[in-house]
KEMAR-809530 format. One record per residue (C-alpha): x, y, z; residue number from 1. Coordinates in Angstrom, 3 decimals. Layout:
REM residues N
+----------+----------+----------+-----+
:       px :       py :       pz : num :
+----------+----------+----------+-----+
:        X :        Y :        Z : NUM :
...
+----------+----------+----------+-----+
REM end
This chain:
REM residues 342
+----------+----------+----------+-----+
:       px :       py :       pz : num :
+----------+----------+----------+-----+
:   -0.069 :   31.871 :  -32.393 :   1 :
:   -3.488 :   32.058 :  -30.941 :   2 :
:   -4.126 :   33.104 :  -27.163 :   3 :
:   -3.439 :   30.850 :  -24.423 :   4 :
:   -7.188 :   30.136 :  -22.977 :   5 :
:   -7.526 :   30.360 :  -19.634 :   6 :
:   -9.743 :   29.986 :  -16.679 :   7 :
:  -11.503 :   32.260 :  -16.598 :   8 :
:  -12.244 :   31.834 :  -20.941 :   9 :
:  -13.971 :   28.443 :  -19.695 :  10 :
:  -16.237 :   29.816 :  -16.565 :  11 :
:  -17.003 :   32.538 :  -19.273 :  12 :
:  -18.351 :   30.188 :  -21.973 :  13 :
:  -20.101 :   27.826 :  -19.186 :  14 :
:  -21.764 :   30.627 :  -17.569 :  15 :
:  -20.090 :   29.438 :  -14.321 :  16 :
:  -17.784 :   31.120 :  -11.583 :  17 :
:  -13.866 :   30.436 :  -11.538 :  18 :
:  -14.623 :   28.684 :   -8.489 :  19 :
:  -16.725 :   26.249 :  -10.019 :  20 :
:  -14.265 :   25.730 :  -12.657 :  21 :
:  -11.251 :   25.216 :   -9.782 :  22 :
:  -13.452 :   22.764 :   -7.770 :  23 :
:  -14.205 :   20.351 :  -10.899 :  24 :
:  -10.935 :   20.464 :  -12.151 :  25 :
:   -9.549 :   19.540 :   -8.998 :  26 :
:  -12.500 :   16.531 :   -8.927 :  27 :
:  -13.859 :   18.357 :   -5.840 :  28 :
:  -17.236 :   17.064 :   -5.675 :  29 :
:  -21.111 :   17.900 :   -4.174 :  30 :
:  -21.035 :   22.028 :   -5.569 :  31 :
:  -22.555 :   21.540 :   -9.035 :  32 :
:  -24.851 :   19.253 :  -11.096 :  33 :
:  -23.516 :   16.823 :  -12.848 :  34 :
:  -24.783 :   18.145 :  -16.327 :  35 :
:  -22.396 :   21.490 :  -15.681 :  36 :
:  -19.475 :   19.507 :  -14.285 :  37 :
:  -19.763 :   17.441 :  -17.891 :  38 :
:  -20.118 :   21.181 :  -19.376 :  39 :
:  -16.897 :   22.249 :  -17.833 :  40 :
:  -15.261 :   19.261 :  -18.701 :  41 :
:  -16.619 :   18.905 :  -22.452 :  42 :
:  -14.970 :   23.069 :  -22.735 :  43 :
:  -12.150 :   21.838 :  -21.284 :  44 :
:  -11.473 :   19.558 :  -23.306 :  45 :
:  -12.153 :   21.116 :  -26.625 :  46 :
:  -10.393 :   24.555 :  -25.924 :  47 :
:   -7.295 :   22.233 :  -24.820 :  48 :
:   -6.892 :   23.955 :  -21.887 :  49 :
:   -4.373 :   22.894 :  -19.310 :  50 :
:   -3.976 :   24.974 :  -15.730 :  51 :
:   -0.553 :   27.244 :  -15.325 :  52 :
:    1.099 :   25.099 :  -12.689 :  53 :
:    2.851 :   28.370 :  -11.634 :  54 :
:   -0.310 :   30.286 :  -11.037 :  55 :
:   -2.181 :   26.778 :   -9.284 :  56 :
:    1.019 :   26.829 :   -7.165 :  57 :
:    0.535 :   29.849 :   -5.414 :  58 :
:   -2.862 :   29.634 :   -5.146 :  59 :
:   -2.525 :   26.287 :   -3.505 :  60 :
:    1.240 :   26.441 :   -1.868 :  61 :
:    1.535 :   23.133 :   -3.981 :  62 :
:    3.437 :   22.474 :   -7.018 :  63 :
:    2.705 :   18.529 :   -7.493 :  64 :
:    6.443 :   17.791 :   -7.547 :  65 :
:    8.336 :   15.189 :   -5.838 :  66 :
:   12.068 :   15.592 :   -5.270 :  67 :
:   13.822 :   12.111 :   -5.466 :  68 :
:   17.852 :   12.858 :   -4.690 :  69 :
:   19.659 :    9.394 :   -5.451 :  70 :
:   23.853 :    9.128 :   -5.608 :  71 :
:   23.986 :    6.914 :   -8.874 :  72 :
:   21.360 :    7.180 :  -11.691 :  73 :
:   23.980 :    4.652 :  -13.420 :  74 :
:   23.322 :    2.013 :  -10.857 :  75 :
:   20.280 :   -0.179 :  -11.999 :  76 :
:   19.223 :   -0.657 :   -8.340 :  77 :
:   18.270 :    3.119 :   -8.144 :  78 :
:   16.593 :    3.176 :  -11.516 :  79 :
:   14.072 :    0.491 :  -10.178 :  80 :
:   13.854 :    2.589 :   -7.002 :  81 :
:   12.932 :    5.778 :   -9.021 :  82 :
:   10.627 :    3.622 :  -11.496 :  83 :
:    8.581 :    2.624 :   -8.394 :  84 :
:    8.069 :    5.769 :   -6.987 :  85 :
:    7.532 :    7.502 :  -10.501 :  86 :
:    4.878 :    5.136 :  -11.206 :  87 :
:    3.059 :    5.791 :   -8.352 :  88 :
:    3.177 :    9.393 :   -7.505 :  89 :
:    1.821 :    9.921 :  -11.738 :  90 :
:   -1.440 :    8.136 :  -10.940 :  91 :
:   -2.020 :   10.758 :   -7.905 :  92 :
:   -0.840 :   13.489 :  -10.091 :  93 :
:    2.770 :   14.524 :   -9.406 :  94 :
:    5.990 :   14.919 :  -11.351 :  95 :
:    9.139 :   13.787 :  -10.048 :  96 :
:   12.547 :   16.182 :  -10.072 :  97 :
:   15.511 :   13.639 :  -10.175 :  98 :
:   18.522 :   14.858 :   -8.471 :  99 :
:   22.025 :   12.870 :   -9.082 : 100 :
:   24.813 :   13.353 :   -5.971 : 101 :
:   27.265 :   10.918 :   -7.652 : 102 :
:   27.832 :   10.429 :   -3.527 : 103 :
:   28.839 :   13.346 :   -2.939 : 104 :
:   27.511 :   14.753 :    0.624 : 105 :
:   28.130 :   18.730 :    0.045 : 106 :
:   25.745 :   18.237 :   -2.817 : 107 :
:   23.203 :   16.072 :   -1.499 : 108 :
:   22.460 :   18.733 :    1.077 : 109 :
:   22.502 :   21.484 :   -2.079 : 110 :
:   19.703 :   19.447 :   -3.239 : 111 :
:   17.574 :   19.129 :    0.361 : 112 :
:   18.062 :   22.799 :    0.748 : 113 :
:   17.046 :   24.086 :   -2.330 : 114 :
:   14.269 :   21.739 :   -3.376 : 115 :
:   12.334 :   22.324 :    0.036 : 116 :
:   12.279 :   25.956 :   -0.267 : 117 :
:    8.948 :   25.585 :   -2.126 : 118 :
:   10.104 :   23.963 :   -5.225 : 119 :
:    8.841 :   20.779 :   -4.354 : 120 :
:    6.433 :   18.854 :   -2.023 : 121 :
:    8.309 :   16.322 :   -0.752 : 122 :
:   11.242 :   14.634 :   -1.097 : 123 :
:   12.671 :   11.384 :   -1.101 : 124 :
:   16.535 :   10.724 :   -0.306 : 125 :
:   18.126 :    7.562 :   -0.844 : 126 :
:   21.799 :    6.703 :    0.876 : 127 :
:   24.533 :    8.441 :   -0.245 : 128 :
:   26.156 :    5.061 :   -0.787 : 129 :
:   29.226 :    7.327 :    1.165 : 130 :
:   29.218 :    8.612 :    4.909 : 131 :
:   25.550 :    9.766 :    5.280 : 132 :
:   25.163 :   12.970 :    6.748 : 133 :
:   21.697 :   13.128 :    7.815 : 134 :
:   21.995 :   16.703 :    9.539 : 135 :
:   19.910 :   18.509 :    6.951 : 136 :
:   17.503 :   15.964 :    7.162 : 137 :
:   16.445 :   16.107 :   10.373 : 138 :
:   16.260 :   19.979 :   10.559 : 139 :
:   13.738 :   19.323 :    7.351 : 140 :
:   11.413 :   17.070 :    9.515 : 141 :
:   11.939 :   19.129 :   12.178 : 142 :
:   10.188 :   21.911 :   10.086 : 143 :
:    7.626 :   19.479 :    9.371 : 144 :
:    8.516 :   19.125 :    5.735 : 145 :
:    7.308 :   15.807 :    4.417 : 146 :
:   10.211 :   13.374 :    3.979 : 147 :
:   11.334 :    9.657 :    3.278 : 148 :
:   14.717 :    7.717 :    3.618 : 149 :
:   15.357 :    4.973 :    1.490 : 150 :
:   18.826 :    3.089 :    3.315 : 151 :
:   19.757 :    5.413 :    5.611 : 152 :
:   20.845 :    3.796 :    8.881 : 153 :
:   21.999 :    5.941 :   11.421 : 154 :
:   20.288 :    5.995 :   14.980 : 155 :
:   18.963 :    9.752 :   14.761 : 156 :
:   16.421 :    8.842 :   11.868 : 157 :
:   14.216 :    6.838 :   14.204 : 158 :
:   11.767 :    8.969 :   14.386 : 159 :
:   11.755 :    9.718 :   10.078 : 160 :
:    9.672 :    7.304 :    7.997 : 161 :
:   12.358 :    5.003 :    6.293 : 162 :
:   12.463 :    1.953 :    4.407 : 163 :
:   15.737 :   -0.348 :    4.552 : 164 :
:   16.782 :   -3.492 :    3.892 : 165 :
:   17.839 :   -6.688 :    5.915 : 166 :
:   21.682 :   -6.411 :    4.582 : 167 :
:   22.994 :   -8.254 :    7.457 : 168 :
:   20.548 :  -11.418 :    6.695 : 169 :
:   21.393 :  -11.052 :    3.047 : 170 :
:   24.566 :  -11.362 :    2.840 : 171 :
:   25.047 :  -14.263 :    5.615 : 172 :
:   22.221 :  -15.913 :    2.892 : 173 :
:   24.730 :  -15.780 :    0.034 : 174 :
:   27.660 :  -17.179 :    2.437 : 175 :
:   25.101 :  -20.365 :    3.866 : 176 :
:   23.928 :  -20.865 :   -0.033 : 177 :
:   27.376 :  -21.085 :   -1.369 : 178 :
:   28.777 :  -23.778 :    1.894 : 179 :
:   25.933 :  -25.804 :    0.922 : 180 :
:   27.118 :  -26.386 :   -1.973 : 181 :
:   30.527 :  -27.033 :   -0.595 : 182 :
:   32.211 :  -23.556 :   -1.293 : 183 :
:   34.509 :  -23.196 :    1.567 : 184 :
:   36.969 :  -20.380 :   -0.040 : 185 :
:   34.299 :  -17.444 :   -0.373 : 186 :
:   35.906 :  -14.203 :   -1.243 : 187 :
:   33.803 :  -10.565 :   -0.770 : 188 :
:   33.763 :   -7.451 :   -2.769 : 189 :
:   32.703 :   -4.907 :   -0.162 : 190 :
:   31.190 :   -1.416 :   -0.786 : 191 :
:   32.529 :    2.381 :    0.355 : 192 :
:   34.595 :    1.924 :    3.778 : 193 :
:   32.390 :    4.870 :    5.200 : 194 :
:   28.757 :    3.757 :    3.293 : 195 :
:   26.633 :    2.439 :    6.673 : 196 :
:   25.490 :   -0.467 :    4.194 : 197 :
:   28.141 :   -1.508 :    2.779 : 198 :
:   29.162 :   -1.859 :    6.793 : 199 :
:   26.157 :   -3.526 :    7.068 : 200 :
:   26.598 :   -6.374 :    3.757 : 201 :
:   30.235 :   -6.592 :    5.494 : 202 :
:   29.014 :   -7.841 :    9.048 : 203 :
:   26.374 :  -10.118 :    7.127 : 204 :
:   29.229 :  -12.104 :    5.186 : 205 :
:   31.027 :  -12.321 :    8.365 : 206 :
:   27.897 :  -13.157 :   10.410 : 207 :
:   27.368 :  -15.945 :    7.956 : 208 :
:   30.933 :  -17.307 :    7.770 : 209 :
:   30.736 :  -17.686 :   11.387 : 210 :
:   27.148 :  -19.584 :   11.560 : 211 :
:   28.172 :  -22.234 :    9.042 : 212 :
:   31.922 :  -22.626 :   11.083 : 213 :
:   34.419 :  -20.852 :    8.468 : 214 :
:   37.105 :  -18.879 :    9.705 : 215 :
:   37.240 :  -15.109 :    8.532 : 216 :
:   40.209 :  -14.587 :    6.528 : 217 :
:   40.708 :  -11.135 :    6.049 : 218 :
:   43.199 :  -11.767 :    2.520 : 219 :
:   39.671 :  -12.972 :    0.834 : 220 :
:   38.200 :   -9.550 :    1.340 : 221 :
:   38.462 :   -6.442 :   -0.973 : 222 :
:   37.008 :   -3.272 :   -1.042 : 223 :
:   34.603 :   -2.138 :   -4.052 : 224 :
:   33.021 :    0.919 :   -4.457 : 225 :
:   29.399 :   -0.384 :   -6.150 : 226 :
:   30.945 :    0.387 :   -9.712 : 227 :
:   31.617 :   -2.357 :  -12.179 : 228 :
:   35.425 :   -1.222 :  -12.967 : 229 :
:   36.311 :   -1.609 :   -8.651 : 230 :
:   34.641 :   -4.853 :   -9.167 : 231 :
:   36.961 :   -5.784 :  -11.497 : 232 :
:   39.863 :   -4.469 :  -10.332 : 233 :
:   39.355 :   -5.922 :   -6.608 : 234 :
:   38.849 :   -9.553 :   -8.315 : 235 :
:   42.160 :   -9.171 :  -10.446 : 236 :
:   43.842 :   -8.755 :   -7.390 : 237 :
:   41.976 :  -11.989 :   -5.405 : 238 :
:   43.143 :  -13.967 :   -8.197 : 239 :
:   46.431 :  -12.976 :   -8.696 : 240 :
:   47.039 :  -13.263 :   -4.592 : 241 :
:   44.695 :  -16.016 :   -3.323 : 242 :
:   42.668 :  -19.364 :   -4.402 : 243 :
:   38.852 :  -19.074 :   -3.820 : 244 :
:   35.812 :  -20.984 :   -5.383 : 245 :
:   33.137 :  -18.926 :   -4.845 : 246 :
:   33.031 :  -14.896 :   -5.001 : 247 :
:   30.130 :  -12.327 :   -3.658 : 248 :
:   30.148 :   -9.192 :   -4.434 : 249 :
:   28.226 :   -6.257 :   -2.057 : 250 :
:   26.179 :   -5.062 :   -5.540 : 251 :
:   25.183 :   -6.478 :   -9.026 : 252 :
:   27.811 :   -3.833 :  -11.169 : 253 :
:   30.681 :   -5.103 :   -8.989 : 254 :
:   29.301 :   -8.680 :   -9.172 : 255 :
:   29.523 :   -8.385 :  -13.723 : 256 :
:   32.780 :   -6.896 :  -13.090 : 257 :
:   33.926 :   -9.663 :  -10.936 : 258 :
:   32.794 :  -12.346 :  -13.674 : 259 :
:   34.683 :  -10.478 :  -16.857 : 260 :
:   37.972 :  -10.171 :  -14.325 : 261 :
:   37.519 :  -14.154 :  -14.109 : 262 :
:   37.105 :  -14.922 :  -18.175 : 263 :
:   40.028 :  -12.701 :  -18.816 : 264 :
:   42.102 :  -14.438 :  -16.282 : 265 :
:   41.009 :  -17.750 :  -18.520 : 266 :
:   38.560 :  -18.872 :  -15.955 : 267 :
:   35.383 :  -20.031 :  -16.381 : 268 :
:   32.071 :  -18.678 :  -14.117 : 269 :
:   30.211 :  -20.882 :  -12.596 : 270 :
:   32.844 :  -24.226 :  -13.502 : 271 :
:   36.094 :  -22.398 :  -11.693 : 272 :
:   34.691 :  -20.028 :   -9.882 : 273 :
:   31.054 :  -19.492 :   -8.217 : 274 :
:   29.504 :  -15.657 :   -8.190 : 275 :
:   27.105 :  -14.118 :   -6.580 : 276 :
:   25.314 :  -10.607 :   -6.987 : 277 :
:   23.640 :   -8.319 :   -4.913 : 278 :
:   20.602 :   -6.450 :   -6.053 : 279 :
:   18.888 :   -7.882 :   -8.002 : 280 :
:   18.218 :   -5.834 :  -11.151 : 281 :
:   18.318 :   -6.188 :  -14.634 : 282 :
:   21.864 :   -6.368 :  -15.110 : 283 :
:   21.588 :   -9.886 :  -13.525 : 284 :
:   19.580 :  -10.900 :  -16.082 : 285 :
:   21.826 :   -9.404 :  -18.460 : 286 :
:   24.794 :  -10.861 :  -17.548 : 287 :
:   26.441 :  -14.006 :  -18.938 : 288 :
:   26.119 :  -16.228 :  -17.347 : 289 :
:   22.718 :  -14.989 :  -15.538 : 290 :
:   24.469 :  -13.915 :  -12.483 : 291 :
:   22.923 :  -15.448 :   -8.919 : 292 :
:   21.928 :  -12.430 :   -6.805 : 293 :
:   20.364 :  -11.375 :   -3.741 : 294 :
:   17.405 :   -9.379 :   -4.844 : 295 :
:   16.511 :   -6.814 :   -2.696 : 296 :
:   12.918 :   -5.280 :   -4.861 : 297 :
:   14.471 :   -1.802 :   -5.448 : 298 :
:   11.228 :   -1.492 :   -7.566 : 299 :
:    8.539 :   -1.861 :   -4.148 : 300 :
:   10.910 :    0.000 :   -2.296 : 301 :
:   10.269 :    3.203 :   -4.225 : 302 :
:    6.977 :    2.215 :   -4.964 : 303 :
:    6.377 :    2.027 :   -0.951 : 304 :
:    8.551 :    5.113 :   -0.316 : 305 :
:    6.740 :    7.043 :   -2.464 : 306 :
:    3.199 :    5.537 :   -1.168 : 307 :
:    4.121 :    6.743 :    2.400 : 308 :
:    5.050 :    9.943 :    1.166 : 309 :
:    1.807 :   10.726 :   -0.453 : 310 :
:    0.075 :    9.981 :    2.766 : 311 :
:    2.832 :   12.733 :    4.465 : 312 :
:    1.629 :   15.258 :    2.743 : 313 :
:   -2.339 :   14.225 :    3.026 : 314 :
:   -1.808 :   14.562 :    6.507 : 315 :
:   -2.223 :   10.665 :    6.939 : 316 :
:   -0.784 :    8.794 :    9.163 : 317 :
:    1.916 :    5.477 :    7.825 : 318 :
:    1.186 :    2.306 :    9.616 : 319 :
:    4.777 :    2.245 :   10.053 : 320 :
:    7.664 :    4.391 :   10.128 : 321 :
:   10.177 :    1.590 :    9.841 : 322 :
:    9.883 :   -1.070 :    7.056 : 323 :
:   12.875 :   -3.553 :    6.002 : 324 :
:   12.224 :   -5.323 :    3.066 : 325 :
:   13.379 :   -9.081 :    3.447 : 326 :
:   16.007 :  -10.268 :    0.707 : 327 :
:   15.941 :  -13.536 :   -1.447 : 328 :
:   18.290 :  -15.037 :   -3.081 : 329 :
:   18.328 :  -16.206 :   -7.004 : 330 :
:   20.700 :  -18.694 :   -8.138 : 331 :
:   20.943 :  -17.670 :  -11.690 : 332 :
:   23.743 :  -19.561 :  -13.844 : 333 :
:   26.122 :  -18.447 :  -12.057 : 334 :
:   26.883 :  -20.511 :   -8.932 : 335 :
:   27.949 :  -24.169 :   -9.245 : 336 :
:   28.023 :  -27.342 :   -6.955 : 337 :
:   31.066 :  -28.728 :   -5.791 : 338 :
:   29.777 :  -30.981 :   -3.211 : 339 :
:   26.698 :  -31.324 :   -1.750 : 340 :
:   26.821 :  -30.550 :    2.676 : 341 :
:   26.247 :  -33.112 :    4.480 : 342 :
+----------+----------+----------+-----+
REM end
């Protein structure tokens, strides 16, 4: 095995300092000609060097790494959300350590503690999809170290750049789409008792069952917790307990779960019974029938949450610290008429 060429082996054989070397390879420009920044480059290219991130690191106090701590990599919804933010921190240069809580809060902070102790640059932190504890957190952005929130809720983040979503409208979206099209027995699949937006999709169904002038019933509500099997389960035991046309469940995997619980019970989706998702990922799309969800962009929202980051740590300011994305709903297959409001 050959030696490993280094810096210095290129300022060598282009008769230029390491500095000079440094500065072009970082695209710092204005300190050489042209002709010996190509020079550099063309010995660059043909000795195949590539710069020890290790040594750059310590030079710098930068290791181009992103931390991005999510509590399901099974759930499509945070796939999209890492996709985004992947595909934007790679064309500024960064690689992005995935950390998976499974929702667990112990953990989570593991991750915040250990990946801000130089490791990485930044981080972004999604909900826990449980009972946030955003105490670690705010010590981190009390130390100034540059970090996002992606559906975190609680009051003590004000002051933290964040993106979130509209749950409340969402939800109460679904509800006035489905009594339009005379649905007036809507069950709900609800997320994690303690999750802040699974509270959130909660008050939303509610909200909406109120504007359109449908009482609450508290028998048509079940509690999920955003995987496909409690989806399932929670619709076996609507069916087996009360009479509904129309079903919406607080995320897309409880949503498919909900539809296979209704073809094994010998009921069909939409004819019997109306679903609707919320998400708005893939799995939708995947589902048969295409499942009607409430698509919530997962893929902008890391894209944007990984935009605002990189202007953190440029010392740039974000035009805003808050942004909720606005849902909209897709019909899909999956939701059928029964009569027209009038």
């Amino acid at each position: 095995m050959g030696k490993r060429v280094t810096i210095k082996d290129i300022a060598e054989e282009c008769h230029v300092s390491i500095t000079t070397v440094s500065r072009i390879l970082n695209n710092k420009k204005g300190y050489c000609t042209a002709e010996t920044e190509q020079k550099v480059l063309d010995a660059v290219k043909k000795a195949n060097y590539h710069p020890n991130p290790a040594a750059r690191s310590l030079v710098t106090k930068k290791t181009n790494l992103i931390g991005v701590i999510l509590p399901d990599i099974y759930n499509y919804f945070f796939q999209e959300l890492f996709q985004g933010a992947e595909d934007f921190l790679r064309e500024k240069g960064y690689s992005l350590v995935l950390c998976n809580t499974d929702g667990d809060a112990k953990r989570e902070r593991e991750f915040l503690n250990s990946l801000s102790q130089g490791v990485v640059d930044g981080i972004i932190v999604s909900t826990s999809n449980r009972e946030d504890d955003n105490s670690t957190i705010l010590e981190l952005a009390q130390n100034k170290f540059p970090i996002i929130t992606v559906e975190r809720y609680g009051e003590e983040l004000k002051d933290i750049p964040r993106i979130l979503v509209a749950n409340r409208e969402a939800e109460s979206m679904a509800v006035h789409s489905l009594y339009e099209r005379g649905h007036r027995r809507i069950a709900f699949i609800c997320g994690p008792v303690k999750a802040d937006n699974a509270k959130r999709r909660l008050e939303g169904y509610r909200l909406g069952l109120e504007e359109v002038g449908i009482p609450y019933d508290e028998a048509l509500v079940c509690r999920g917790d955003y995987k496909l099997d409690s989806g399932y389960r929670a619709t076996k035991e609507l069916l087996e307990s009360q009479e509904f046309t129309a079903l919406i469940a607080a995320n897309d995997l409880m949503a498919v779960g909900a539809v296979r619980a209704i073809q094994d019970a010998g009921k069909s989706v939409p004819d019997d019974i109306s679903v609707i998702g919320y998400d708005g990922t893939l799995l939708a799309e995947l589902s048969k029938p295409v499942l009607g969800t409430v698509i919530l962009h997962g893929y902008d929202m890391g894209k944007l949450s990984a935009e605002n980051l990189f202007k953190i740590i440029k010392g740039k300011k974000i035009a805003d610290k808050k942004v909720v994305f606005k849902p909209e709903l897709k019909l899909g297959e999956s939701i059928r008429t029964i009569q027209k409001e009038k």
